[in-house]
C-alpha beads as a LAMMPS data file, in Angstrom:
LAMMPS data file: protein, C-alpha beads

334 atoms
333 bonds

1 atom types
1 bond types

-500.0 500.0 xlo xhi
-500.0 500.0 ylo yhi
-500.0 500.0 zlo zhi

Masses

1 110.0

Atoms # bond

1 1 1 -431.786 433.136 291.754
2 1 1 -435.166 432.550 292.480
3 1 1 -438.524 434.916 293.572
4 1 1 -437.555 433.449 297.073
5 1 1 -433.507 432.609 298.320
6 1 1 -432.761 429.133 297.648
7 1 1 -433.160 426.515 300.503
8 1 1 -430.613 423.760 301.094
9 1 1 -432.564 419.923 301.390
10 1 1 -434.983 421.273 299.075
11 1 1 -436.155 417.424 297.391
12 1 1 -436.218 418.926 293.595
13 1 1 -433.531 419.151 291.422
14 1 1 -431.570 422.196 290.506
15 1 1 -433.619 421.879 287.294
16 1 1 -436.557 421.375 289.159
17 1 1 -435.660 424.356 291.472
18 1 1 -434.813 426.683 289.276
19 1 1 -438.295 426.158 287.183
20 1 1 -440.727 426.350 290.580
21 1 1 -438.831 429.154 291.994
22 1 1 -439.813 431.286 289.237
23 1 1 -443.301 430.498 288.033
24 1 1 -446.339 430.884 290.581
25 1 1 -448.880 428.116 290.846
26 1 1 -451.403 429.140 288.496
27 1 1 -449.669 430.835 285.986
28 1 1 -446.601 430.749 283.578
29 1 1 -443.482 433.074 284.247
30 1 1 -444.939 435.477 282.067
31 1 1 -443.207 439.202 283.192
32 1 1 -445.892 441.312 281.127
33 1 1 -448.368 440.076 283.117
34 1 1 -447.091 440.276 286.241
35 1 1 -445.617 443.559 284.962
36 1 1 -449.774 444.257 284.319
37 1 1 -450.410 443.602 287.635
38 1 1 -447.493 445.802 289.281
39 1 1 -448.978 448.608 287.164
40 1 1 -452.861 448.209 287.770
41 1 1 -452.247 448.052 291.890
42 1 1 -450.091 451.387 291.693
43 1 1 -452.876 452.966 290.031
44 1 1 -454.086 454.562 292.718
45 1 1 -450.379 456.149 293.463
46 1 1 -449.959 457.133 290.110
47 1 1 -453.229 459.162 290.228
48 1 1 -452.111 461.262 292.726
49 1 1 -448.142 461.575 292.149
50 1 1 -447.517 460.712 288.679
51 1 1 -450.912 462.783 286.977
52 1 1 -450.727 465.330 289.229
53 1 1 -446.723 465.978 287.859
54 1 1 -447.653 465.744 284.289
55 1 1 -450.260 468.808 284.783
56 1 1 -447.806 470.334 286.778
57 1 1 -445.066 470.097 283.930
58 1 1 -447.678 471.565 280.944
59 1 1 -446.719 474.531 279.429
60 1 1 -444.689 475.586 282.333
61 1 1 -441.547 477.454 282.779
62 1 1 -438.636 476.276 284.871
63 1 1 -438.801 478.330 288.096
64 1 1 -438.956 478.162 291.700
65 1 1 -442.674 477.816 291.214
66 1 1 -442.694 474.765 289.715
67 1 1 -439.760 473.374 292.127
68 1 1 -442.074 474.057 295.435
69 1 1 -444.840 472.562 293.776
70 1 1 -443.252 469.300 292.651
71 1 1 -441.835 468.933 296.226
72 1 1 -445.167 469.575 297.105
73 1 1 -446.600 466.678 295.217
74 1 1 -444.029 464.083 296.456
75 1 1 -444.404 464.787 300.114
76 1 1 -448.355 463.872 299.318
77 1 1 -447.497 460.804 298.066
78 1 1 -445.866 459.937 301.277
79 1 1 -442.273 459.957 300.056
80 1 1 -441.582 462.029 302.780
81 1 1 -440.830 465.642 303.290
82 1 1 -436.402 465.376 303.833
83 1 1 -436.230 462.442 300.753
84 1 1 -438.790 464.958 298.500
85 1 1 -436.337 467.971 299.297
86 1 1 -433.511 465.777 298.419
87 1 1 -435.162 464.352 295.370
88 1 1 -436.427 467.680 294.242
89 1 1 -432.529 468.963 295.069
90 1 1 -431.403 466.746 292.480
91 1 1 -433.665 467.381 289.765
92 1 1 -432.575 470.757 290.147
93 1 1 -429.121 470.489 289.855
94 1 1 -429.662 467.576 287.043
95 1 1 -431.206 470.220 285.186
96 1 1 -428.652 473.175 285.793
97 1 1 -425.690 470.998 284.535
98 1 1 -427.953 469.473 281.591
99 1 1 -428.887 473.074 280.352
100 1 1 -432.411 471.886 280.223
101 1 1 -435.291 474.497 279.445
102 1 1 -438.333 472.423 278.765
103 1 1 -440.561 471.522 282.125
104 1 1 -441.825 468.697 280.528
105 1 1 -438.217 467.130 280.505
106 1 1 -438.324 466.858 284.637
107 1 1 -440.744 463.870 284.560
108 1 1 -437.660 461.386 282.891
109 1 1 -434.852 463.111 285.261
110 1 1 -436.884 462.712 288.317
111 1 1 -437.556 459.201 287.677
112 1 1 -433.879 458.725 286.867
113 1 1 -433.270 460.189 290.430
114 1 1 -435.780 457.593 291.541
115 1 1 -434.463 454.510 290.257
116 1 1 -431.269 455.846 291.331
117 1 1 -432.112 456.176 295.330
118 1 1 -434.121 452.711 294.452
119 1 1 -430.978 450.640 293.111
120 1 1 -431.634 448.008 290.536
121 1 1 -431.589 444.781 292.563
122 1 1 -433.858 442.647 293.912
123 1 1 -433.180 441.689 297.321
124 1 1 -434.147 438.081 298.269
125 1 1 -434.984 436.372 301.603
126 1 1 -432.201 435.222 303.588
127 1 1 -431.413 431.893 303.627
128 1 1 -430.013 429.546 306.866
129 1 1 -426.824 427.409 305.602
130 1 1 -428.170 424.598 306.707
131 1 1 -432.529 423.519 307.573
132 1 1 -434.295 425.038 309.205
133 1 1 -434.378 428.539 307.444
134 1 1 -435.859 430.635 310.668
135 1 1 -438.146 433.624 309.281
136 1 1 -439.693 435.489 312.229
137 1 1 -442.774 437.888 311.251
138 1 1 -442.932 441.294 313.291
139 1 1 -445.626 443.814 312.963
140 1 1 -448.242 445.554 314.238
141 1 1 -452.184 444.393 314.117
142 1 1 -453.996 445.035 311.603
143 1 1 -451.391 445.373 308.238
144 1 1 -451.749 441.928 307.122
145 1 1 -449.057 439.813 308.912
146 1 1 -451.200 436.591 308.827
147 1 1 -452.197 437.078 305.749
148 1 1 -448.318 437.801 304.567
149 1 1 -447.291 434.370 306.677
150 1 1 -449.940 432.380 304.431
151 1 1 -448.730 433.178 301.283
152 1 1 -445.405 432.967 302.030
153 1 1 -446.149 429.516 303.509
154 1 1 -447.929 428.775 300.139
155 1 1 -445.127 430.122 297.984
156 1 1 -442.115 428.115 299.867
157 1 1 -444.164 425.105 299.619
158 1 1 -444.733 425.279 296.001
159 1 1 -441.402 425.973 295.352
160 1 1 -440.893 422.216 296.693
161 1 1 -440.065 423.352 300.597
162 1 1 -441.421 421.406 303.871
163 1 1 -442.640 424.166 305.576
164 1 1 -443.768 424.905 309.706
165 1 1 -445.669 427.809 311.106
166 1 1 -445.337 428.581 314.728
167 1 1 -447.787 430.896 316.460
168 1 1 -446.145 432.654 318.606
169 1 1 -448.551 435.446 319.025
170 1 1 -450.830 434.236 322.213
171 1 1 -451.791 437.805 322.801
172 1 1 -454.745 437.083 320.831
173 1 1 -456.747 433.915 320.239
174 1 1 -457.959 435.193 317.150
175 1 1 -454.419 435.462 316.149
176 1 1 -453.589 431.767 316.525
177 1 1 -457.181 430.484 314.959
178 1 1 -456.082 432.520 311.809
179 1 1 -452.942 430.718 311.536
180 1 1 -454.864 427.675 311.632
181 1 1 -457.062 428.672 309.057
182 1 1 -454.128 429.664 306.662
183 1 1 -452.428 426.564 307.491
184 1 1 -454.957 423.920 306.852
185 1 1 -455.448 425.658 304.086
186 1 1 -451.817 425.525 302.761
187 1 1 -451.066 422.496 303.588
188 1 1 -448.602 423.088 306.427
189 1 1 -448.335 422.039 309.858
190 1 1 -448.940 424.822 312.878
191 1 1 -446.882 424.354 316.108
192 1 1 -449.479 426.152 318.679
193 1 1 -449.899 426.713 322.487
194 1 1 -453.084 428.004 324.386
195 1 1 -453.883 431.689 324.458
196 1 1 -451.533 433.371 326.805
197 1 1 -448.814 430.942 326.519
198 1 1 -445.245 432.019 327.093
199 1 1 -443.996 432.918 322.860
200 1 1 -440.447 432.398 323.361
201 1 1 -441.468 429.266 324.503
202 1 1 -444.107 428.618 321.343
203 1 1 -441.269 429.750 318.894
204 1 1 -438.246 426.878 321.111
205 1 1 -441.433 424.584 320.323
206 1 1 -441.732 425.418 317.135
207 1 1 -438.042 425.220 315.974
208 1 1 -437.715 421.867 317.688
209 1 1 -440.240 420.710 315.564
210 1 1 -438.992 422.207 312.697
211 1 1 -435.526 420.181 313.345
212 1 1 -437.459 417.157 314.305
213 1 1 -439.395 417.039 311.181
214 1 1 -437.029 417.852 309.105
215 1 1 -438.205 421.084 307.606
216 1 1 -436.752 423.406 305.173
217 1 1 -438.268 426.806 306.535
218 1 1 -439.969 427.926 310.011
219 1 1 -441.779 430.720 309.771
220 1 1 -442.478 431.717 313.018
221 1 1 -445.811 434.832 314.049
222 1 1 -445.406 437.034 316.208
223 1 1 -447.125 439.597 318.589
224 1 1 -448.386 443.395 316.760
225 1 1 -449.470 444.254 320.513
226 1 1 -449.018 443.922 324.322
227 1 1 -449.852 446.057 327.180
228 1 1 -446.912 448.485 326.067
229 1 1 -444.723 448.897 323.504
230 1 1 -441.953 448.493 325.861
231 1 1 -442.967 445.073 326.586
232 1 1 -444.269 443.850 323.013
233 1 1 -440.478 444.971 322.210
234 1 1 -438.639 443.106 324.877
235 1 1 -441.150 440.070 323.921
236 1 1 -439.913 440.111 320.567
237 1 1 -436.244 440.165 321.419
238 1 1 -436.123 437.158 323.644
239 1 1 -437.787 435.238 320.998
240 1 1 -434.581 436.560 319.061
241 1 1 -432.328 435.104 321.594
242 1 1 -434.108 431.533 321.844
243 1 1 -433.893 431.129 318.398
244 1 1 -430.409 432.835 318.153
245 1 1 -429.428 430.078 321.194
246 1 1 -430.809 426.725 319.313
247 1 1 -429.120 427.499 315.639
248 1 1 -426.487 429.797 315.346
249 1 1 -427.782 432.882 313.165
250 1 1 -431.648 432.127 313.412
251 1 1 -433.551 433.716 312.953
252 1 1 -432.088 434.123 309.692
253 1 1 -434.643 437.100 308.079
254 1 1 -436.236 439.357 310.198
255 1 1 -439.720 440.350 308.540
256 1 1 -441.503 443.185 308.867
257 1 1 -444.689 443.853 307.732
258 1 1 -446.005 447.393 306.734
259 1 1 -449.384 448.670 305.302
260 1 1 -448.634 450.600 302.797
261 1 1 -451.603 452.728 303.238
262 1 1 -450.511 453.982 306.718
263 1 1 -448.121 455.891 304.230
264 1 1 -445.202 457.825 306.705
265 1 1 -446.230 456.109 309.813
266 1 1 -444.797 452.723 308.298
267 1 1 -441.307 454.610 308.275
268 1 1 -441.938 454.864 312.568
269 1 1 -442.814 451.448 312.647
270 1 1 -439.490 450.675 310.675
271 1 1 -437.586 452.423 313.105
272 1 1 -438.928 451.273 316.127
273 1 1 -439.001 447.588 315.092
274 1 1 -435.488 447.646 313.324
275 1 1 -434.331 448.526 316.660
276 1 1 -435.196 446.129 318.914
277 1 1 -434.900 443.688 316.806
278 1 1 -432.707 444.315 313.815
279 1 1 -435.378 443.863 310.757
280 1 1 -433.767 442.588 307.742
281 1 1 -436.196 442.838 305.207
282 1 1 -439.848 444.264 304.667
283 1 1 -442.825 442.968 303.446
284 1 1 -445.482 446.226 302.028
285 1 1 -448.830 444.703 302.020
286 1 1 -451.962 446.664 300.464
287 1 1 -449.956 448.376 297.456
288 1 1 -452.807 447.767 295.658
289 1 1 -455.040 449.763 297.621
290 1 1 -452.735 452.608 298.441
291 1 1 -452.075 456.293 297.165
292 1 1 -449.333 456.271 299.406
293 1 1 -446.897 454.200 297.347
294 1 1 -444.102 456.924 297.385
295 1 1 -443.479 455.047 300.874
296 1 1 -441.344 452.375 299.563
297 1 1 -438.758 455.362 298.802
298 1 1 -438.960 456.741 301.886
299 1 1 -438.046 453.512 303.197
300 1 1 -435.141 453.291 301.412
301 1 1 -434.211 456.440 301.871
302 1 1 -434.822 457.415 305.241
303 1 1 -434.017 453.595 306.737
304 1 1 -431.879 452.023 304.298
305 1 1 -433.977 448.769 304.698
306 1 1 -434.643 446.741 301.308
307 1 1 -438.217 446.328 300.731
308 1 1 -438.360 442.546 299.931
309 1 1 -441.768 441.235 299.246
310 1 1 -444.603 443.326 298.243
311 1 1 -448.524 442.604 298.508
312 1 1 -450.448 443.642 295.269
313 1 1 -453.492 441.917 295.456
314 1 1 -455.741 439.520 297.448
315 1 1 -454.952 435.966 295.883
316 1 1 -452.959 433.940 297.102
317 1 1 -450.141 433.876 294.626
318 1 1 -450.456 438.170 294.915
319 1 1 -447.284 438.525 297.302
320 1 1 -444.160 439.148 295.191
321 1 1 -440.777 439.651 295.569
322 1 1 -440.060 443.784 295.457
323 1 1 -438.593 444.464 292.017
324 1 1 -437.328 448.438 292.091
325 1 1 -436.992 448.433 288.392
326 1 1 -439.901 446.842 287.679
327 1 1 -441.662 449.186 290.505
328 1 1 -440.766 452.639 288.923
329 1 1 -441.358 451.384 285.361
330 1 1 -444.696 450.721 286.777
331 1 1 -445.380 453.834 288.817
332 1 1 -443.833 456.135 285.482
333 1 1 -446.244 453.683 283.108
334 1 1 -448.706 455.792 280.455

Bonds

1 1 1 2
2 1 2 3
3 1 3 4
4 1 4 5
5 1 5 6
6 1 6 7
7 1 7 8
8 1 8 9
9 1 9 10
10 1 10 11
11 1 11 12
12 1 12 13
13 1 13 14
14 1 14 15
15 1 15 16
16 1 16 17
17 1 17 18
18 1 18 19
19 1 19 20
20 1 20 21
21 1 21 22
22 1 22 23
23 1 23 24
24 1 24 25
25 1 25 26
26 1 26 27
27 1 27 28
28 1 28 29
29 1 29 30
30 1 30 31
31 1 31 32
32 1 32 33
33 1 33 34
34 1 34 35
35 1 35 36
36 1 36 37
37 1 37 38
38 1 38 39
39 1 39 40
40 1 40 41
41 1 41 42
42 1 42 43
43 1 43 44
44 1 44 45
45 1 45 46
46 1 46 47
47 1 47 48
48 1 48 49
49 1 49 50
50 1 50 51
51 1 51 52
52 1 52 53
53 1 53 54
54 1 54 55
55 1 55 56
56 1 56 57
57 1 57 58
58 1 58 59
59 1 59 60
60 1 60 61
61 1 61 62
62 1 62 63
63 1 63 64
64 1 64 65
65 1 65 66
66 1 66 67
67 1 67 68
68 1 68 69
69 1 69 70
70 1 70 71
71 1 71 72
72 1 72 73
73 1 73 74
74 1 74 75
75 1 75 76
76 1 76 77
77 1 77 78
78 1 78 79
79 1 79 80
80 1 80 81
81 1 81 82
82 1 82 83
83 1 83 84
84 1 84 85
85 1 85 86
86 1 86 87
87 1 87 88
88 1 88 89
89 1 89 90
90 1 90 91
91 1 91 92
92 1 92 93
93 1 93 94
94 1 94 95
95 1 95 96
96 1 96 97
97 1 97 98
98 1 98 99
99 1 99 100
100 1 100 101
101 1 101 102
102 1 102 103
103 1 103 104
104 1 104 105
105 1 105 106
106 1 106 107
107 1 107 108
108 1 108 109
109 1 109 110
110 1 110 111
111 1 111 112
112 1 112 113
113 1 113 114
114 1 114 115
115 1 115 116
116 1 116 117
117 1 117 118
118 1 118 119
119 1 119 120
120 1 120 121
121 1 121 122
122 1 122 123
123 1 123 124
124 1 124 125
125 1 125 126
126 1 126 127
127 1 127 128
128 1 128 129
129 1 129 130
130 1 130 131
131 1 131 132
132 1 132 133
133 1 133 134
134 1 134 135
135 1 135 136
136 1 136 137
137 1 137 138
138 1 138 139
139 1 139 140
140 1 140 141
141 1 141 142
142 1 142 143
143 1 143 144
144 1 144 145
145 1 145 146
146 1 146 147
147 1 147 148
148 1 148 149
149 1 149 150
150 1 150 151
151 1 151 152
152 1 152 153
153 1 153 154
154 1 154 155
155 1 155 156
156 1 156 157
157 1 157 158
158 1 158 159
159 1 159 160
160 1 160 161
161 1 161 162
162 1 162 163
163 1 163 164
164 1 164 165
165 1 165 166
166 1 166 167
167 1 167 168
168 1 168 169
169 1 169 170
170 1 170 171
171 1 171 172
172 1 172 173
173 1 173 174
174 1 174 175
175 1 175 176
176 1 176 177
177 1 177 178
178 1 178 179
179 1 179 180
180 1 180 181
181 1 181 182
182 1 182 183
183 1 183 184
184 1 184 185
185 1 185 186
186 1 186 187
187 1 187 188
188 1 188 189
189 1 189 190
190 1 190 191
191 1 191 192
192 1 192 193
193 1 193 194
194 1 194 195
195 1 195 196
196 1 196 197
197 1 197 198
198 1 198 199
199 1 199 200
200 1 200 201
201 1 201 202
202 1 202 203
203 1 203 204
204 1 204 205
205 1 205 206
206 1 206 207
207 1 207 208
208 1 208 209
209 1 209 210
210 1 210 211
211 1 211 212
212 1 212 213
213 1 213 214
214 1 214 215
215 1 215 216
216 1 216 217
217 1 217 218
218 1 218 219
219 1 219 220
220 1 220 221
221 1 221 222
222 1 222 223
223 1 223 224
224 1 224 225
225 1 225 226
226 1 226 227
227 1 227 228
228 1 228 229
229 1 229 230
230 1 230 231
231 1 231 232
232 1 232 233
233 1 233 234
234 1 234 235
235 1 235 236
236 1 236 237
237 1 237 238
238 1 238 239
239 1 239 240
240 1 240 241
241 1 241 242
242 1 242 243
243 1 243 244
244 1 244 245
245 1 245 246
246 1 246 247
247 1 247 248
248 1 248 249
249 1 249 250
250 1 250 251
251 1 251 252
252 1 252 253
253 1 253 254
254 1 254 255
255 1 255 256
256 1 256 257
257 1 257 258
258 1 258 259
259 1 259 260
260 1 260 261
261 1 261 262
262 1 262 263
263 1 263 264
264 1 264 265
265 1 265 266
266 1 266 267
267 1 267 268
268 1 268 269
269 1 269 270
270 1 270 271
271 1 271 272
272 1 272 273
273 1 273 274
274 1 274 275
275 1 275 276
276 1 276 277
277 1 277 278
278 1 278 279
279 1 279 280
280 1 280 281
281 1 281 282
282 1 282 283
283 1 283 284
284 1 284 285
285 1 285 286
286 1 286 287
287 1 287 288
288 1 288 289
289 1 289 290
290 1 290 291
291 1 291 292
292 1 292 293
293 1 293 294
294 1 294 295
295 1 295 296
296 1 296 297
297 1 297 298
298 1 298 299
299 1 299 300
300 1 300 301
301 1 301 302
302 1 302 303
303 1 303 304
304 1 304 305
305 1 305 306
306 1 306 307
307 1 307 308
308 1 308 309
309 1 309 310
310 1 310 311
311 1 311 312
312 1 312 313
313 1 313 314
314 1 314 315
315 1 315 316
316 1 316 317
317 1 317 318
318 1 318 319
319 1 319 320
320 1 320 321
321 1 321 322
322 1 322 323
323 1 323 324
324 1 324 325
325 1 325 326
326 1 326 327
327 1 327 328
328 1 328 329
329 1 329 330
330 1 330 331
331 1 331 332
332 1 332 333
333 1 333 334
């Protein structure tokens, strides 16, 4: 399979497919560099969870000590404070039944932990069995949803896709002249309304469209704030049931985007997103500029959602489907 799930009416062949799914625009498939990349945008995490448990494991002696500290060190790097206990649980134990005596042993069995709780799949975007694939984009302002719809747009449409963007956020004016920007500048067409417009009717619009023309994946904005959250959430889930009413199933992922710098406040927006609207799959924008990439475990951990997609970079081709192998190899790197 593919960085993204495969699309039925795609107009390459398998061979062609299977080649475009797996190499970005610009540059060849190659895994060490992307693998480069990974590790230089966790930098910033790996100063302040990784170096800070390799100076906590010199010349140290096994004891509760160390233990508190280590937990310590993990709730700081926003892995939060019941998955740290757990995690730190489980070193402990690891290293009772293993007879260990050397602190500097931990590192390797906590990252063994860590992979564990991670799992070793990559979880792809959810695919429609039939066009239109519906994707609809929740979030709140400001953690990079437009930008997240963009590149997305970009990466289905180089991977041979017809794809349609409907902006269903008329909260904001700004938020629909964005989507214009990113669409012209993709290549895509933008089913719009004026400012204020009713988005359930925006996103019936937009997946009429979508039928009409024929296209492979909708990806459909949506609102990050109304007067309430009360009504922002009730928004969102009669979007859900016009789409869910026009094609059995739709929409078919449920995106949610989360800064990652917003660190244990991404987990509440999880939560309160997952459920009103049952998220399927998040997107973690601004990895790259984060210290708080112990999140994506807490996610896991704490909300059992995958992490799909993660942002590790400005460029366009810089959103990436979420690798958990590749991720700790990364965040353990010398």
């Amino acid at each position: 399979m593919g960085l993204f799930s495969r699309i039925k009416g795609s107009k390459k062949s398998t061979t062609q497919q299977d080649a475009g799914a797996v190499a970005p625009l610009e540059t060849a498939p190659d895994k060490p560099g992307f693998f480069g990349r990974l590790k230089e945008s966790l930098t910033k995490t790996r100063r302040g969870f990784i170096e800070k448990i390799d100076v906590l494991l010199r010349s140290r002696a096994i004891d509760e000590d160390l233990y508190e500290e280590l937990e310590e060190i993990l709730v700081q790097a926003d892995v939060g404070v019941n998955t740290a206990m757990e995690l730190v649980e489980k070193v402990r134990r690891t290293v009772k039944e293993r007879r260990v005596d050397d602190a500097g042993e931990l590192k390797d069995i906590l990252k063994e932990h860590i992979r564990d709780m991670l799992g070793d799949d990559t979880t792809f975007l959810d695919a429609g069995s039939e066009p239109p694939t519906v994707i609809m984009v929740v979030g709140v302002n400001g953690v990079g949803k437009t930008t997240t719809i963009g590149k997305l747009a970009h990466r289905y449409k180089a991977d041979g896709n017809k794809v349609l963007i409907g902006a269903a956020d008329t909260f904001r004016a700004a938020a629909i002249d964005q989507l214009e920007v990113w669409s012209e500048r993709v290549g895509v067409d933008l089913i719009k309304h004026r400012e204020g417009a009713d988005p359930a009717a925006v996103a019936f619009d937009s997946l009429q469209a979508a039928k009409a023309r024929r296209a492979d994946i909708l990806i459909i904005d949506t609102a990050g704030r109304l007067h309430t959250k009360t009504n922002l959430m009730e928004e969102l889930k009669k979007i859900n049931r016009v789409l869910n009413r026009e094609i059995a199933g739709a929409p078919h992922e449920v995106l949610l985007v989360l800064d990652a710098t917003t660190g244990q406040n991404a987990v509440n927006q999880a939560r309160l997103f997952g459920e009103a609207v049952g998220v399927t799959g998040i997107a973690l924008t601004k990895l790259d500029g984060s210290a708080k990439g112990g999140i994506v475990i807490a996610i896991k951990q704490v909300l059992d959602i995958p992490v799909k997609l993660i942002g590790i970079g400005e460029g366009i081709e810089d959103l990436r489907p979420f690798s958990p192998v590749d991720f700790v190899e990364a965040l353990f790197a010398e």
